[in-house]
KEVO-949047 format. One record per residue (C-alpha): residue number from 0; residue in three letters; x, y, z. Coordinates in nm, 4 decimals, always signed. Example, Ala and Ser with C-alpha at 12.3 -4.5 7.8 and 13.67 -1.06 7.14 Angstrom:
2
<0,'ALA',<+1.2300,-0.4500,+0.7800>>,
<1,'SER',<+1.3670,-0.1060,+0.7140>>,
REM end
This chain:
236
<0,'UNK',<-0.8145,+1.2512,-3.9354>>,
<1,'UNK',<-0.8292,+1.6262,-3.7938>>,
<2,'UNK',<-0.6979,+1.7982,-3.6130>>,
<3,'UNK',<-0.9105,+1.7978,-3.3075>>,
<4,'UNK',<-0.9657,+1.4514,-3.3598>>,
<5,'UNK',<-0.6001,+1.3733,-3.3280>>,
<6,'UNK',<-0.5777,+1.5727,-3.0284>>,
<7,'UNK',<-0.8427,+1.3632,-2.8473>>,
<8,'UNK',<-0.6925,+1.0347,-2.9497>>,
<9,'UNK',<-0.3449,+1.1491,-2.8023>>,
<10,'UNK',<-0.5248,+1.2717,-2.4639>>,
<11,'UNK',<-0.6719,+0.9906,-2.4161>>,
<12,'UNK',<-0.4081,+0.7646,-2.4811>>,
<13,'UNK',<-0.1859,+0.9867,-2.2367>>,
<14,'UNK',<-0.4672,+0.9141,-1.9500>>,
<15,'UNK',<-0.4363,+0.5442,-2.0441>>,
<16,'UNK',<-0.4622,+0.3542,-1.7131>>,
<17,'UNK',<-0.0816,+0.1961,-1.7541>>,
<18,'UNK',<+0.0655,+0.5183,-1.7881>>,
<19,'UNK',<+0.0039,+0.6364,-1.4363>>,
<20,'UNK',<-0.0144,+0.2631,-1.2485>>,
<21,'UNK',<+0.3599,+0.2413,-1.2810>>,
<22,'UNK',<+0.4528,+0.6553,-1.1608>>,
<23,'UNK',<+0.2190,+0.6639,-0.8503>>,
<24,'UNK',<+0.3174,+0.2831,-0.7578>>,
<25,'UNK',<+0.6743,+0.4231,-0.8048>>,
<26,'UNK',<+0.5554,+0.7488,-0.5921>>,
<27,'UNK',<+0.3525,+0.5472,-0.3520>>,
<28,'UNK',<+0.6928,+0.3475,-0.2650>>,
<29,'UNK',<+0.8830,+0.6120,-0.2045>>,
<30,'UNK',<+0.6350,+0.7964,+0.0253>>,
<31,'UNK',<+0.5921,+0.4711,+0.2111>>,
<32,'UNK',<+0.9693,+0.4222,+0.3171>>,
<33,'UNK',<+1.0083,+0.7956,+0.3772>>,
<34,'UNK',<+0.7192,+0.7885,+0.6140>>,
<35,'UNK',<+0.7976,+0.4909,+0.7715>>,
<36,'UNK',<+1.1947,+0.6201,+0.8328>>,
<37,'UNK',<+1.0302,+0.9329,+0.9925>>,
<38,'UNK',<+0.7487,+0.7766,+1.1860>>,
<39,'UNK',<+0.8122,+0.8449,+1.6080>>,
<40,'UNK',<+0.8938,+0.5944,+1.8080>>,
<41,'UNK',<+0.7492,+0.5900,+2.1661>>,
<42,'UNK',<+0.9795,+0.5040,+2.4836>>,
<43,'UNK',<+0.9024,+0.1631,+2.4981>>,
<44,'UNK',<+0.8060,+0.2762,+2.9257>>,
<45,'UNK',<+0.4297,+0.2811,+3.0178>>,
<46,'UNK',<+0.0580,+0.1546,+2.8980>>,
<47,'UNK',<-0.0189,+0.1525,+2.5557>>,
<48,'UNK',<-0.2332,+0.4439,+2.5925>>,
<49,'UNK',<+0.0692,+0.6407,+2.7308>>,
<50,'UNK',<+0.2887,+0.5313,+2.4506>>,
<51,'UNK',<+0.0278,+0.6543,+2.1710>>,
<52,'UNK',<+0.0432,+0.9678,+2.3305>>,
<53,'UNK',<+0.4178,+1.0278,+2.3101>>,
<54,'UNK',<+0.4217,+0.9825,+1.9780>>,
<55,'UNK',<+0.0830,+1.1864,+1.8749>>,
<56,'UNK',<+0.2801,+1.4966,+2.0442>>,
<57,'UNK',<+0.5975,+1.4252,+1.8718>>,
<58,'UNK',<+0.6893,+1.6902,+1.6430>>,
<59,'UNK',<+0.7153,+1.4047,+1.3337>>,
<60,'UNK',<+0.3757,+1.2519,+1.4091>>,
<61,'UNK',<+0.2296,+1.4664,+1.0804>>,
<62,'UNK',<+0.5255,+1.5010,+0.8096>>,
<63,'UNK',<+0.5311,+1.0863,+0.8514>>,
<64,'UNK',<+0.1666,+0.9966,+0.8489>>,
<65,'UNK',<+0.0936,+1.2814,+0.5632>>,
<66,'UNK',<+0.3829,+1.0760,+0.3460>>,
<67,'UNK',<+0.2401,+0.7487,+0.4983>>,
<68,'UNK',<-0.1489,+0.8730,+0.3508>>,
<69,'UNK',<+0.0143,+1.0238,-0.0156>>,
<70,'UNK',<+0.1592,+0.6141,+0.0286>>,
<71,'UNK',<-0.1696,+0.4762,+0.0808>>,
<72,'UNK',<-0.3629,+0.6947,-0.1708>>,
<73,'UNK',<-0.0985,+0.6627,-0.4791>>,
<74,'UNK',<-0.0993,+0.2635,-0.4147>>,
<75,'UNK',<-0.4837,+0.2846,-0.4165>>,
<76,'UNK',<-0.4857,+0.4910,-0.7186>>,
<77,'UNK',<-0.1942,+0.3040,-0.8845>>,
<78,'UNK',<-0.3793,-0.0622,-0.7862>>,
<79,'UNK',<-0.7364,+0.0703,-0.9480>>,
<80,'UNK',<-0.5147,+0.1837,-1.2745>>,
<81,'UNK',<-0.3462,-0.1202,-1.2703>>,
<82,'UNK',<-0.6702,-0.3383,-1.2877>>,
<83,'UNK',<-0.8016,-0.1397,-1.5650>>,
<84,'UNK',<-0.5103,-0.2226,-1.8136>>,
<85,'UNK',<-0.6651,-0.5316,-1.8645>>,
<86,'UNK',<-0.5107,-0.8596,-2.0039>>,
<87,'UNK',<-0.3931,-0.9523,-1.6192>>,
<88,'UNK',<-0.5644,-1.3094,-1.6211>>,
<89,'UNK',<-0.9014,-1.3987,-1.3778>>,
<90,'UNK',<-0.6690,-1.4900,-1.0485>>,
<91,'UNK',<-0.4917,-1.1401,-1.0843>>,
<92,'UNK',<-0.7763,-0.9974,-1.1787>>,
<93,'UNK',<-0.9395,-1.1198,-0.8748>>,
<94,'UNK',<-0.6650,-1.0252,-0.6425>>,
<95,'UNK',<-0.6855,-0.6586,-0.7656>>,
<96,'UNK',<-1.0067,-0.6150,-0.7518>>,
<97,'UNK',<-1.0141,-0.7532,-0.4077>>,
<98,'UNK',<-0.6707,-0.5180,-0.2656>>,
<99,'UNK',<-0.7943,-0.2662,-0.4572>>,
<100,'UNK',<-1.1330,-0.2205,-0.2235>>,
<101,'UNK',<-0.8780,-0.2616,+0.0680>>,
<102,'UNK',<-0.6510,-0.0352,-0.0301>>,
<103,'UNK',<-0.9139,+0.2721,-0.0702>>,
<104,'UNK',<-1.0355,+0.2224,+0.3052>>,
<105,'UNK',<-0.6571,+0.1987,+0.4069>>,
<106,'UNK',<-0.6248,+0.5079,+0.2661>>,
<107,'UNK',<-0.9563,+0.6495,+0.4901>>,
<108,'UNK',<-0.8276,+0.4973,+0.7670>>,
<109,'UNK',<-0.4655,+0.6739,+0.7258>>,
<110,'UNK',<-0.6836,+0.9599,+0.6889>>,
<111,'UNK',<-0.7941,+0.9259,+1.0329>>,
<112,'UNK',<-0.5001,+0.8132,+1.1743>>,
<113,'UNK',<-0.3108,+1.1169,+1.0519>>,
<114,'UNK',<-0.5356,+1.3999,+1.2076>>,
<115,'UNK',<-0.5939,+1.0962,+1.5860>>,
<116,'UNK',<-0.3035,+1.3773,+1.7249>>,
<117,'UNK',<-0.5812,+1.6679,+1.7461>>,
<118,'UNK',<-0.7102,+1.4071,+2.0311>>,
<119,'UNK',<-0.3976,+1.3797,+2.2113>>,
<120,'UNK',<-0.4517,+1.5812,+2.4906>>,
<121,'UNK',<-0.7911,+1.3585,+2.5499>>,
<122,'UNK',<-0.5546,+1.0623,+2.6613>>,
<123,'UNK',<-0.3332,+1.2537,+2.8258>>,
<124,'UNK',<-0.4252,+1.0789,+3.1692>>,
<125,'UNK',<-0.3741,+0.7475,+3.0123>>,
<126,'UNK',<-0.7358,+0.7210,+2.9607>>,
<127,'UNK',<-0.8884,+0.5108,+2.6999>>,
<128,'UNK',<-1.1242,+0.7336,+2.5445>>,
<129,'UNK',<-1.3449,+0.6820,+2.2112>>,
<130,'UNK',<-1.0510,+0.8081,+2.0100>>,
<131,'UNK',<-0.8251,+0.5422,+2.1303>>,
<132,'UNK',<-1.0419,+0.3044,+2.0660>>,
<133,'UNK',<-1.0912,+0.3825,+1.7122>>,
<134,'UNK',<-0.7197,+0.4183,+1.6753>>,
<135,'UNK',<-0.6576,+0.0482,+1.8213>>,
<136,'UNK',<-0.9281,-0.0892,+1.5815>>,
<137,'UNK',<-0.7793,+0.0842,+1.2750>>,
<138,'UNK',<-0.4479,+0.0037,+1.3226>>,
<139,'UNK',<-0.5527,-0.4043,+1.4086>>,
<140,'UNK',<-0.8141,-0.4498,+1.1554>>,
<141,'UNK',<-0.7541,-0.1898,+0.8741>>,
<142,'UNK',<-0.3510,-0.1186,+0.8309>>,
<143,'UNK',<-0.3070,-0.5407,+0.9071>>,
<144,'UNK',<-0.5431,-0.6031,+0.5998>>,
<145,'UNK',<-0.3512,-0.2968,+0.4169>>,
<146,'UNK',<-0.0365,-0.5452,+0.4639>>,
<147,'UNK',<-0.1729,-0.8533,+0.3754>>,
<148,'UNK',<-0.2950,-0.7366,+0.0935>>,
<149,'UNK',<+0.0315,-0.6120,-0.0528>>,
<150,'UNK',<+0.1640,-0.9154,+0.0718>>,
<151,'UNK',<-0.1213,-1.1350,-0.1786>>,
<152,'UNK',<-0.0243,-0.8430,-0.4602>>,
<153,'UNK',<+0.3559,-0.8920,-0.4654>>,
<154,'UNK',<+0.2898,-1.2857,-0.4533>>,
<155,'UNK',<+0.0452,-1.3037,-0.7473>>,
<156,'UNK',<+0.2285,-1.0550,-0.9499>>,
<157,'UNK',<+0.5324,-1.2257,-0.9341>>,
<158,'UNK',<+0.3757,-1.5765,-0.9973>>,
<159,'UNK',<+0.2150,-1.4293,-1.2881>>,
<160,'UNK',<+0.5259,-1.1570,-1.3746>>,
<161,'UNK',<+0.2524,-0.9119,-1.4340>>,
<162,'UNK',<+0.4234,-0.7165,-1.1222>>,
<163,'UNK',<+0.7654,-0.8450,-1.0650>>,
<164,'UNK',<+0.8794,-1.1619,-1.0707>>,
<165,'UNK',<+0.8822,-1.4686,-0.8607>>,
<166,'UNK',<+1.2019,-1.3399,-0.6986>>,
<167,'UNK',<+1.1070,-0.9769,-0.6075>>,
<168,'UNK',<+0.7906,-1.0911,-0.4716>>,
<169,'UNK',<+0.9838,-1.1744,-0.2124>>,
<170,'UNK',<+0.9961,-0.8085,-0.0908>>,
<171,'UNK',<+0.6204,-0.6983,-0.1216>>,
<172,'UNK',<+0.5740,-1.1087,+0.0437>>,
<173,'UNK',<+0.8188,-1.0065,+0.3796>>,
<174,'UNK',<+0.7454,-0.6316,+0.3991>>,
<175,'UNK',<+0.3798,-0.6964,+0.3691>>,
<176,'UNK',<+0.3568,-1.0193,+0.6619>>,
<177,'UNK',<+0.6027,-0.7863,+0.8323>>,
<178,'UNK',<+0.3657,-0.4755,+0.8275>>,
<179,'UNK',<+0.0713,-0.6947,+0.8930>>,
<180,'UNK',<+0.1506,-0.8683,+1.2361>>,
<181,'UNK',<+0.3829,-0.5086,+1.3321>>,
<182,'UNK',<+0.0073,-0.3104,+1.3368>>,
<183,'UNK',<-0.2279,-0.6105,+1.4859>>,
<184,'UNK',<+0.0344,-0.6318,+1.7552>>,
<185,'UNK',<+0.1264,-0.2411,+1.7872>>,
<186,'UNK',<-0.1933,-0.1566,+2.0562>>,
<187,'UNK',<-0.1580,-0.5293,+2.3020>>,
<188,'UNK',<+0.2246,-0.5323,+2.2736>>,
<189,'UNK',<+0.5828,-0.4188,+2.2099>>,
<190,'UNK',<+0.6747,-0.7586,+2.0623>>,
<191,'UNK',<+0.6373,-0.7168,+1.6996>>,
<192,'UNK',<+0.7039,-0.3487,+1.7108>>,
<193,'UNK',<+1.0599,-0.4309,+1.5345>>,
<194,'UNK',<+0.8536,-0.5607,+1.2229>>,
<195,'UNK',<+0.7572,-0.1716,+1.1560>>,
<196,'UNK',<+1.1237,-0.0946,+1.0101>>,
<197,'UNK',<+1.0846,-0.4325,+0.7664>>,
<198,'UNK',<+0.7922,-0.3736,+0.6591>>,
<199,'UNK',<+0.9988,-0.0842,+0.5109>>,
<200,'UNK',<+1.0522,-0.3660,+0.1904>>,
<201,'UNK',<+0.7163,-0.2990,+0.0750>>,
<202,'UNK',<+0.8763,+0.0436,-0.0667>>,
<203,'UNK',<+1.1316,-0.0986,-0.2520>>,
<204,'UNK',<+0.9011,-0.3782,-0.3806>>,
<205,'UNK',<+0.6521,-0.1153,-0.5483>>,
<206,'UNK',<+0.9979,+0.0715,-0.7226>>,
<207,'UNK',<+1.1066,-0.2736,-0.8363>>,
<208,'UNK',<+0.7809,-0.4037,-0.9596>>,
<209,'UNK',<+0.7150,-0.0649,-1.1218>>,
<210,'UNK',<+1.0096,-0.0987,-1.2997>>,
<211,'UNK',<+0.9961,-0.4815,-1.3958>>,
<212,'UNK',<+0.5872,-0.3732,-1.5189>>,
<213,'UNK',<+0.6285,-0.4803,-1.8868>>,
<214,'UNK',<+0.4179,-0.2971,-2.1042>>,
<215,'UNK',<+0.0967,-0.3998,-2.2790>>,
<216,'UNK',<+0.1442,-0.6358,-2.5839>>,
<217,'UNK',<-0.1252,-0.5034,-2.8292>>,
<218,'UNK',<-0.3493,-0.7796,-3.0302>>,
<219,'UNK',<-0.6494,-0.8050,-3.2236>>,
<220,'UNK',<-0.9317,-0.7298,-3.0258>>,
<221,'UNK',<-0.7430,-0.6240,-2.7230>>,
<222,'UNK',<-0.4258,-0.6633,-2.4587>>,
<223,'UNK',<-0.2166,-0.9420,-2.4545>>,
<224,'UNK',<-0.3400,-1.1771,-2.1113>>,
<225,'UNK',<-0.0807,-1.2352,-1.8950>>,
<226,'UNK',<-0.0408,-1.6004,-1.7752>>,
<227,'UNK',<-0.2934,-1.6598,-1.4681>>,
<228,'UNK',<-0.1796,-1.8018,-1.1414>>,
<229,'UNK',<-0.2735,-2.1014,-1.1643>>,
<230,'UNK',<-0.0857,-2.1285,-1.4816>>,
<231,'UNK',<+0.2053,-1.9203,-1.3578>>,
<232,'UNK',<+0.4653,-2.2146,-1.3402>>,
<233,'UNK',<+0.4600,-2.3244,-1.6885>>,
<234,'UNK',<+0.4747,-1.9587,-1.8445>>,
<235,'UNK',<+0.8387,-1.8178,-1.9437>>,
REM end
């Protein structure tokens, strides 16, 4: 083999897909509890609309949602990478490929969320302008299927100890139910607004799982297949 040649092999075995699922899921976590700890809190006093607006002017309303969007886009990255190491079994497979969609326009909608402040001064009043309206709808639809689908991750990973196991699927299970109802609640009422700090868990799940990821088995003609879910209880 050459020289050149061998370089090539060993870059493109360094761009593998499982070497970088496991760092940015790792990353992802991180940036996810950090942004969460820092994320404003509004008064509690007030309409909704007033409420948003405390926290858009809040000096922390951009360090935590740019951690909260590096979160979204390293789990979206790390979810894609993770579904391309192959060997995960059709109902994992399935489950990726589905969170994996969700996850990107999670990661568009933090997008928006992150830069809704440059509107603050638009509700102001307490008026419910186009802006708000977006926000409510991203927050309700797009950040509570963002949850659920961690939630569906941790669960299936752990059944099928592709990503964790069936007891720290636990975590991803709570944080993500927890994040879920917290943000379909957050714009009709204060409630569920003491979910937010649980869903915290989902952090800690993605370190965890990282770290329990075992690595590829090679075999003829390909990966190893990890057990499917619906096999999940008879595999060791």
């Amino acid at each position: 083999m050459s020289t050149s040649t061998r370089v090539r092999t060993q870059l493109s075995r360094a761009k593998r897909p499982e070497r970088v699922a496991g760092p940015l899921l790792v990353l992802g976590g991180v940036a996810f509890f950090a942004g969460g700890a820092i994320h404003p809190n509004d008064s509690g006093k007030g309409s909704k609309v007033s409420q948003l607006h405390d926290m858009m002017v809040d000096s922390m309303w951009y360090p935590s949602h740019a951690l909260l969007l590096a979160a979204m886009a390293c789990f979206a990255t790390a979810i894609l990478a993770f579904r391309r190491r192959g060997g995960l079994g059709s109902g994992m497979a399935t489950v990726t490929s589905v969170v994996s969609v969700i996850a990107v326009v999670a990661t568009i909608g933090m997008t928006l969320h992150l830069f809704a402040a440059l509107g603050a001064g638009g509700i102001a009043g307490g008026a419910k302008t186009f802006l708000y309206h977006v926000q409510t709808w991203n927050e309700t639809i797009v950040d509570s299927l963002w949850g659920l689908g961690i939630a569906t991750l941790a669960v299936a990973g752990g059944l099928t100890r592709t990503l964790g196991n069936p007891i720290t699927l636990a975590l991803g299970l709570v944080g993500g139910l927890a994040y879920a109802l917290a943000s379909a609640t957050i714009a009709f009422t204060d409630r569920f607004d003491a979910l937010f700090p649980l869903a915290s868990l989902i952090g800690i799940w993605a370190v965890v799982a990282c770290v329990m990821m075992p690595p590829r088995k090679a075999r003829s003609g390909g990966a190893a297949s990890a057990p499917d879910i619906g096999r999940a209880g008879t595999s060791n």
